[in-house]
PAPADO-644792 format. One line per 4 residues: number of its first residue (from 1); their letters; for each residue x, z, y of C-alpha. Coordinates in Angstrom, 1 decimal, decimal comma. Example, Ala and Ser with C-alpha at 12.3 -4.5 7.8 and 13.67 -1.06 7.14 Angstrom:
BEGIN
1 = as = 12,3:7,8:-4,5; 13,7:7,1:-1,1
//
This chain:
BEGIN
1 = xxxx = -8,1:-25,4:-13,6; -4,4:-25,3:-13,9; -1,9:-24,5:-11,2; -0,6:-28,0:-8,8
5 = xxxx = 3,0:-26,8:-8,2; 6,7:-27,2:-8,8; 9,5:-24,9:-9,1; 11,5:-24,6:-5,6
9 = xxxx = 14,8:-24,4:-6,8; 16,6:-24,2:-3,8; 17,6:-20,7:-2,4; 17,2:-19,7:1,3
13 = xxxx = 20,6:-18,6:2,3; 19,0:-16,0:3,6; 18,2:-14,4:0,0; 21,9:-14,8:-0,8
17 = xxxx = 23,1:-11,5:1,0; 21,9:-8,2:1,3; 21,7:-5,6:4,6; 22,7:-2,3:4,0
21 = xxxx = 19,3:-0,9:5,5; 18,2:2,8:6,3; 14,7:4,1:7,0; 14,3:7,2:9,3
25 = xxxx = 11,6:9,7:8,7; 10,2:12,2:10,6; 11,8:15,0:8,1; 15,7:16,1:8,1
29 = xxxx = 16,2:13,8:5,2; 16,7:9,7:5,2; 16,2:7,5:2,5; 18,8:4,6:2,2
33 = xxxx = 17,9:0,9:1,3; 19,8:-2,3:0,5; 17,2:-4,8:2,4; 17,2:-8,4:1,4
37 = xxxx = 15,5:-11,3:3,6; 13,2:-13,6:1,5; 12,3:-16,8:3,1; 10,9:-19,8:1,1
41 = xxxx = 13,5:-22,9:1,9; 12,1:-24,9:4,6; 9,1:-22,9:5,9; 8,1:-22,0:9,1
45 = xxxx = 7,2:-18,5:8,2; 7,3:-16,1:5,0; 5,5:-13,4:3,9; 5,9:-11,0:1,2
49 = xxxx = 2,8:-9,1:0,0; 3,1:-7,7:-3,5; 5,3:-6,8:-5,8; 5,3:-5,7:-9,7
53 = xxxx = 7,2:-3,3:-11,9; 9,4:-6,4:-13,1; 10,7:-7,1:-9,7; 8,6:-10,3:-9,2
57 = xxxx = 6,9:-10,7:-6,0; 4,2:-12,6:-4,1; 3,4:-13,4:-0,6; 2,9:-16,7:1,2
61 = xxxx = 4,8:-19,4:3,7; 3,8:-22,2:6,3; 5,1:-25,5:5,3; 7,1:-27,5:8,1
65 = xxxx = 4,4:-28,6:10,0; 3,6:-25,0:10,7; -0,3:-25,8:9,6; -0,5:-25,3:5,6
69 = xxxx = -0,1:-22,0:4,2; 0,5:-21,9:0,4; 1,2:-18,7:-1,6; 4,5:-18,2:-3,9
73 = xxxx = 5,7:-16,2:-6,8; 9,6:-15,3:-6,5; 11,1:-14,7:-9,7; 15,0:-14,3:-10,2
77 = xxxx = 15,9:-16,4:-7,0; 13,2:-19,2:-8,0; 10,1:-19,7:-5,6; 7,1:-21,7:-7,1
81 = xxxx = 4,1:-22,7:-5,1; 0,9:-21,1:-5,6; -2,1:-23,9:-4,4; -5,8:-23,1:-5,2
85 = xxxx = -6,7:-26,7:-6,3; -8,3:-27,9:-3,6; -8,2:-25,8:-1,3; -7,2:-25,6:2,5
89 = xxxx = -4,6:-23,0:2,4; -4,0:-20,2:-0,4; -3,1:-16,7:0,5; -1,1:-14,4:-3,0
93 = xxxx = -1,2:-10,9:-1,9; -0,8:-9,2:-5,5; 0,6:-8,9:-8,9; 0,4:-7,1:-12,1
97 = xxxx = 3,4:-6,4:-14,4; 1,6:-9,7:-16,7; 2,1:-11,8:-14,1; -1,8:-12,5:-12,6
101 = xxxx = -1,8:-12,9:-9,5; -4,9:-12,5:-6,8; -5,4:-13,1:-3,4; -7,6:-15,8:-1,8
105 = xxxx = -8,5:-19,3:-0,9; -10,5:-21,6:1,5; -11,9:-24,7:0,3; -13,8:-28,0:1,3
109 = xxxx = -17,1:-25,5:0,1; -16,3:-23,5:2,7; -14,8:-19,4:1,8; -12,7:-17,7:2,1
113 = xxxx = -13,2:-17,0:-1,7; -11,1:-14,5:-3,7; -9,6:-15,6:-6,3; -7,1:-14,8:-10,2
117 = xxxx = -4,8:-17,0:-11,2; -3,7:-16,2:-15,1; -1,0:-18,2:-16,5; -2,1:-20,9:-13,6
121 = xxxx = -5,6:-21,0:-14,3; -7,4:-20,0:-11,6; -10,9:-18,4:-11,3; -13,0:-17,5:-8,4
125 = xxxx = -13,7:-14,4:-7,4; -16,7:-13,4:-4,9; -18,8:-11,1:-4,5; -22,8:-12,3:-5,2
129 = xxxx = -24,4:-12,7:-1,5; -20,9:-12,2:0,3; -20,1:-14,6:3,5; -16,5:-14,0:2,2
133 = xxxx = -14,4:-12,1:-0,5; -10,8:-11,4:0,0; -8,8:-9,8:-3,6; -6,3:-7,9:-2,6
137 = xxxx = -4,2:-6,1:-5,2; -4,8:-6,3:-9,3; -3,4:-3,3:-11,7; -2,1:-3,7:-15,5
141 = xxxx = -5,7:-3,3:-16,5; -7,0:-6,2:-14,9; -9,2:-4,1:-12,1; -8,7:-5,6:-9,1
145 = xxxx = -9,8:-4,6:-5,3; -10,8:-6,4:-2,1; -12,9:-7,0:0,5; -15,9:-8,2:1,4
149 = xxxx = -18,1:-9,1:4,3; -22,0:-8,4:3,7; -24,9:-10,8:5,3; -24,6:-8,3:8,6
153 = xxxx = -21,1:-8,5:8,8; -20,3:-5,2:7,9; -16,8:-5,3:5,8; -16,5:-3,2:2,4
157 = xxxx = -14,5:-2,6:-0,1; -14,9:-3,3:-3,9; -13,9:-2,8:-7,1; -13,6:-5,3:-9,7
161 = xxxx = -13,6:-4,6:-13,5; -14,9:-6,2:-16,7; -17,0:-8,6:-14,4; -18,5:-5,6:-12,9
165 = xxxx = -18,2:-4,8:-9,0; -18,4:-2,0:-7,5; -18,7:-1,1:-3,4; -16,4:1,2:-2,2
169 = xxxx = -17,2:3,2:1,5; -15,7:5,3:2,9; -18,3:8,3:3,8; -19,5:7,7:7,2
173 = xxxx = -17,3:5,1:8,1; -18,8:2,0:10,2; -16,8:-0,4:7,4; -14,3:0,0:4,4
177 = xxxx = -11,5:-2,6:3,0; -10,0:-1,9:-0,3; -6,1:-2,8:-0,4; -4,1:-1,6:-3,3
181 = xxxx = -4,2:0,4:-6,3; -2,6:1,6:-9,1; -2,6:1,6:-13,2; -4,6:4,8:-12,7
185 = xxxx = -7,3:3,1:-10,5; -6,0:5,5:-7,1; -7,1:2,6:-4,5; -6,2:3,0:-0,7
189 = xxxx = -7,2:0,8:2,1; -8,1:1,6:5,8; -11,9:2,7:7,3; -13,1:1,8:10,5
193 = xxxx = -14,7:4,6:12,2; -17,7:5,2:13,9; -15,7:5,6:16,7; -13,3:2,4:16,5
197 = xxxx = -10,7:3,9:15,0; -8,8:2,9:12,2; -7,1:5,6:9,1; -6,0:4,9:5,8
201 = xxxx = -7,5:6,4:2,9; -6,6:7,2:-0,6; -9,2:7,6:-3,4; -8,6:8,8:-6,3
205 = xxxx = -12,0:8,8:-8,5; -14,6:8,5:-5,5; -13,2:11,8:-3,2; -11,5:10,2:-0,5
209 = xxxx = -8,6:11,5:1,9; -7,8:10,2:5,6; -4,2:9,2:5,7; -3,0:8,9:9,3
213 = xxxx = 1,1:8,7:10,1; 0,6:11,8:13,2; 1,0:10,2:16,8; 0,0:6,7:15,7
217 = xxxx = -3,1:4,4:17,3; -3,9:3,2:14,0; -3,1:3,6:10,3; -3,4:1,0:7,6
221 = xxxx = -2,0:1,8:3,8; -1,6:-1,4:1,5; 0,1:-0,3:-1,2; 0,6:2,6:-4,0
225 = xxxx = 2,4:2,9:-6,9; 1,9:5,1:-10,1; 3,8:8,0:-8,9; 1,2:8,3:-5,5
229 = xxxx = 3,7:6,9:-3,5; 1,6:5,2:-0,5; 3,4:2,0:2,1; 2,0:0,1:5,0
233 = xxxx = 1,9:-0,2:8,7; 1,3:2,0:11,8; 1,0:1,4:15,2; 3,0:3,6:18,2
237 = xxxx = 1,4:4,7:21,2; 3,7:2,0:22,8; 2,0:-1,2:21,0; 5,2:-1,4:18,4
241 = xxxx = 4,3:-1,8:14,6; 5,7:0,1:12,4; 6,1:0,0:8,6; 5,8:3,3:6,5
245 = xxxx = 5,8:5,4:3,2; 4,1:8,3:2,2; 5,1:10,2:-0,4; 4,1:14,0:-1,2
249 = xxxx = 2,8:14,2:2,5; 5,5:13,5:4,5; 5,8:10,0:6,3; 9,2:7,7:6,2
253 = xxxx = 9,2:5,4:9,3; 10,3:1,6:8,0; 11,9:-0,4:10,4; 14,2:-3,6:10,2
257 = xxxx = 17,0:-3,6:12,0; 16,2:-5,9:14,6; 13,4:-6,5:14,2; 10,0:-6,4:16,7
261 = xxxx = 7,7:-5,2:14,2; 7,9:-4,2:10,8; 4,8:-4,2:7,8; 4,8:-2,7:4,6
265 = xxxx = 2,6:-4,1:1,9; 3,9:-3,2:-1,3; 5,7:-1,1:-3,4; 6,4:-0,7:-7,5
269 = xxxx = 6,9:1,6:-9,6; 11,1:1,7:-8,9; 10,5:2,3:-5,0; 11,0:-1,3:-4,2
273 = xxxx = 9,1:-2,0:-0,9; 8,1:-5,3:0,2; 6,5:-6,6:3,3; 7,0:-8,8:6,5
277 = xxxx = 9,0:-8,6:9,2; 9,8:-10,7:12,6; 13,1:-11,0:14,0; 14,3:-11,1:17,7
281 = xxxx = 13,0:-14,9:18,2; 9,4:-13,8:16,6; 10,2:-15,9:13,5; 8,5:-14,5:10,7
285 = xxxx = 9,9:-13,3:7,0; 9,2:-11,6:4,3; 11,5:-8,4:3,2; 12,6:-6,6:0,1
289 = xxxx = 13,8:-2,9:0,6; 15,5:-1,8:-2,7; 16,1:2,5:-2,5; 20,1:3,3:-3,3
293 = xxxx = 20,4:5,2:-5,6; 21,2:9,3:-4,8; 24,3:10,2:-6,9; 24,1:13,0:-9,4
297 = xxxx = 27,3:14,5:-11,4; 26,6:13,9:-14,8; 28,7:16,2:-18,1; 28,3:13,6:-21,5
301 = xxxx = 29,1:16,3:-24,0; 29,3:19,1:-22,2; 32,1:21,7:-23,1; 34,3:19,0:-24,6
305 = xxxx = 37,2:16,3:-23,9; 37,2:13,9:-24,0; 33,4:12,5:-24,3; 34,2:10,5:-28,0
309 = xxxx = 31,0:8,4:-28,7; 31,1:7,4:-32,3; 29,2:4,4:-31,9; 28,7:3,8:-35,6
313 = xxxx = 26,5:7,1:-35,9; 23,7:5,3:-34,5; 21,0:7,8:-35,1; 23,6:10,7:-34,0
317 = xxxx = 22,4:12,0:-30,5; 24,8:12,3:-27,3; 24,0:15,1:-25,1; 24,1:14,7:-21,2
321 = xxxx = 24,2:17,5:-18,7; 22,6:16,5:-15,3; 24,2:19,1:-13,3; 22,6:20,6:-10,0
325 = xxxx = 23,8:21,3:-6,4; 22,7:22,5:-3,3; 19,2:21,2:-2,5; 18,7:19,6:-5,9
329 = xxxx = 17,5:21,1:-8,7; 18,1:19,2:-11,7; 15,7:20,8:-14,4; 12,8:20,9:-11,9
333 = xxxx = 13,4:17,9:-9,7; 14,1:15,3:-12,5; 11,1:12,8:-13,9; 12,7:13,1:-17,3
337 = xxxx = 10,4:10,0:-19,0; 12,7:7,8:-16,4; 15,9:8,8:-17,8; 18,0:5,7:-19,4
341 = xxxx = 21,6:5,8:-20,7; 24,3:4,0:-22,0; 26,7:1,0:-21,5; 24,8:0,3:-18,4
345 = xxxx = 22,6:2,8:-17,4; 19,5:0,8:-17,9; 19,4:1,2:-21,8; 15,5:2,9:-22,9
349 = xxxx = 18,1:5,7:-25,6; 16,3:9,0:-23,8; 15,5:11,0:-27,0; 14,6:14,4:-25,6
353 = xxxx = 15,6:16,8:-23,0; 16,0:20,6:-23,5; 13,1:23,0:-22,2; 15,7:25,2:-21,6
357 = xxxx = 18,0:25,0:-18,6; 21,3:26,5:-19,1; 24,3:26,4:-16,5; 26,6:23,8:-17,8
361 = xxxx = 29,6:24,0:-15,3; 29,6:27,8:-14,1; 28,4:27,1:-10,7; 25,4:29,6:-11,3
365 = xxxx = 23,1:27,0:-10,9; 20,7:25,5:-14,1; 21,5:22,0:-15,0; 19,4:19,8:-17,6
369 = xxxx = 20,4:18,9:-20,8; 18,8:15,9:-22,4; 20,1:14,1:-25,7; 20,3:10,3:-26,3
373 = xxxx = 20,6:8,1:-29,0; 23,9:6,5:-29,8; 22,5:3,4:-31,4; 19,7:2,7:-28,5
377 = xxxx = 22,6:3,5:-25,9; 24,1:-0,2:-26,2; 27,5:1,1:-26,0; 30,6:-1,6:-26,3
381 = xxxx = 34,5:-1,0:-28,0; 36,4:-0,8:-24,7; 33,7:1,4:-22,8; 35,3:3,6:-20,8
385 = xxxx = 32,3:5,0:-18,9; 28,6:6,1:-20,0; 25,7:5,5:-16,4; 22,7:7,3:-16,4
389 = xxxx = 19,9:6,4:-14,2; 16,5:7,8:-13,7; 13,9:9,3:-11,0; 13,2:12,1:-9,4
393 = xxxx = 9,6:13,7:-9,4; 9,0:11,6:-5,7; 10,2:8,3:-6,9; 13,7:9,1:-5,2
397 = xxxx = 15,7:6,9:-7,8; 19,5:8,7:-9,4; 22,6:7,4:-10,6; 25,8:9,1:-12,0
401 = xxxx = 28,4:8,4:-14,7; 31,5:10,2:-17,0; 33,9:8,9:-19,1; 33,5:7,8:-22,3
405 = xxxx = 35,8:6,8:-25,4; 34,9:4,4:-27,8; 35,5:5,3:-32,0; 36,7:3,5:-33,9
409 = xx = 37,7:0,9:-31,7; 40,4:-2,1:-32,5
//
């Protein structure tokens, strides 16, 4: 079957500006995010769900009669329509860095059904002797995870791969739905209790661990990404909703400015957060939360100036000190692999970086050193700065820059 849609072309003004937007956590730190509205033109409500590793995200909207609900992709300010043929109403909740989508479907057979869409074919996913099967998230491998509701109406999660499904519980729990995962098949979701409570859970190859923000009535994770990084919502002791994100144990409180409640749903590789949010009227939209960057000093060719690139030594590496500073550790706290460099900061040039740590600018503290290549590094004649971005070991993403110049250059 192949995909009934146009492109929307139209922009919501509201995805034309961005909100200078900080999350508070419970620690002494704060992690600062430019947050950007997204709202399909001419719905009554949006809501963004998942988002990949190329930025592209999913979600769904109410048309203007408030009734049909259609999913979308959102790819470089374009929205296109995601409609199960057939069906009543389509729900996209994730995305893989190939573009499949998942997510689910009711139809005039009855449902709700899960369902992939590759490329705008779709095919149904449910789970043999289900009365329903919601897919929830999908990784780079294809494995996808879900939930469905046996002929009791117990809920459980499952696992979908190579055709196969698998039922995922939670020990002990009264029932079990399956959220997100990641390209190394760590899933989280929430369990229901025995008790009627409801935690999140993260497992990571059949052991499971309760994930519960402290002080909260409830606990649902959605999404993870490849570093362990964990988002989703929470609810207060007052009845508010909260969004959140784990990472390394400690819990980041999101919450919109202005808003009335805040959910978290996804998040990629880069930190970018996604989710839903409703604003003082109780209008629904969806959200993107992009991390600013924390500045680090950076020393291209250290012990000399000026920094002269010779840009037709293309092979001829260009060493970078990342230099370190109270509370930051460069040679420890640094994901080296996410290290790019050059005209931009975003050029792949990383070559190696040293095992040993030496200090660069006499401050007695150890700064890395890693060397990039000159021809990968994109540089331009009239560059008069080199960027390097990168990670830390928490997903915490890095920016700095030093001057460059150019040779030969006419």
């Amino acid at each position: 079957m192949n995909r009934i849609s146009g492109k929307i072309y139209l922009i919501s003004l509201a995805v034309l500006f961005t909100i200078p937007l900080v999350f508070f956590p419970s620690a002494a730190s704060s992690t600062e995010y430019t947050f950007t509205p997204i709202d399909v033109p001419g719905s009554t409500v949006t809501q963004a769900y998942g988002i990949n590793n190329s930025g592209n995200i999913v979600g769904l909207y109410g048309d203007a009669t408030g009734g049909q609900r259609y999913g979308f992709l959102y790819v470089g300010g374009s929205f296109t329509p995601i409609d199960v043929p057939g069906s009543s109403l389509t729900y996209a909740y994730g995305i893989n860095v190939f573009g499949s989508i998942v997510g689910y479907y009711e139809g005039a057979t009855g449902g709700p059904y899960g369902f992939l869409d590759a490329g705008g074919d779709f095919t149904t996913i449910n789970v043999p002797g289900s009365s329903y099967t919601y897919a929830y998230a999908i990784n780079d491998s294809g494995n996808i995870v879900g939930v469905y509701r046996d002929s009791t109406g117990t809920g459980h999660g499952f696992f979908y791969a190579g055709g196969d499904f698998t039922t995922i519980n939670v020990p002990g729990s009264y029932q079990t739905y399956a959220y997100g995962i990641n390209n190394s098949d760590s899933i989280v979701g929430v369990y229901q209790a025995t008790t009627g409570g409801f935690y999140s859970f993260l497992d990571v190859g059949g052991t499971f661990t309760t994930i519960n923000v402290p002080g909260s009535s409830y606990t649902y994770a959605y999404g993870i990404n490849d570093s362990g990084n964990i988002v989703g919502v929470y609810g207060d002791t007052a009845g508010a909703e909260h969004g959140f994100l784990y990472v390394g144990g400690s819990f980041t409180t999101i919450n919109v400015p202005g808003a009335t409640l805040t959910r978290a749903f996804g998040i990629n590789d880069s930190g970018n957060i996604v989710g839903t949010y409703n604003d003082a009227m109780g209008a629904g939209h969806g959200f993107l939360a992009t991390p600013v960057p924390e500045p680090v000093a950076i020393d291209i060719e250290p012990w000399f100036k000026p920094n002269i690139i010779g840009w037709k030594f293309k092979w001829a590496p260009i060493p970078v000190a990342i230099l370190s500073k109270p509370g930051f550790d460069a040679p420890k706290m640094i994901d080296e692999a996410s290290l790019t460099f050059g005209h931009n900061g975003d050029e792949n040039s990383l070559a190696f970086c040293s095992p040993l740590s030496i200090d660069v600018n006499g401050d007695k503290a150890r700064d890395l050193i890693c060397l990039f290549y000159t021809g990968k590094a994109g540089f331009q004649c009239h560059d008069t700065a080199g960027i390097l971005k990168g990670k830390t070991q928490d997903g915490t993403p890095i920016e700095g820059g030093d001057s460059v110049k150019i040779v030969p250059c006419k």
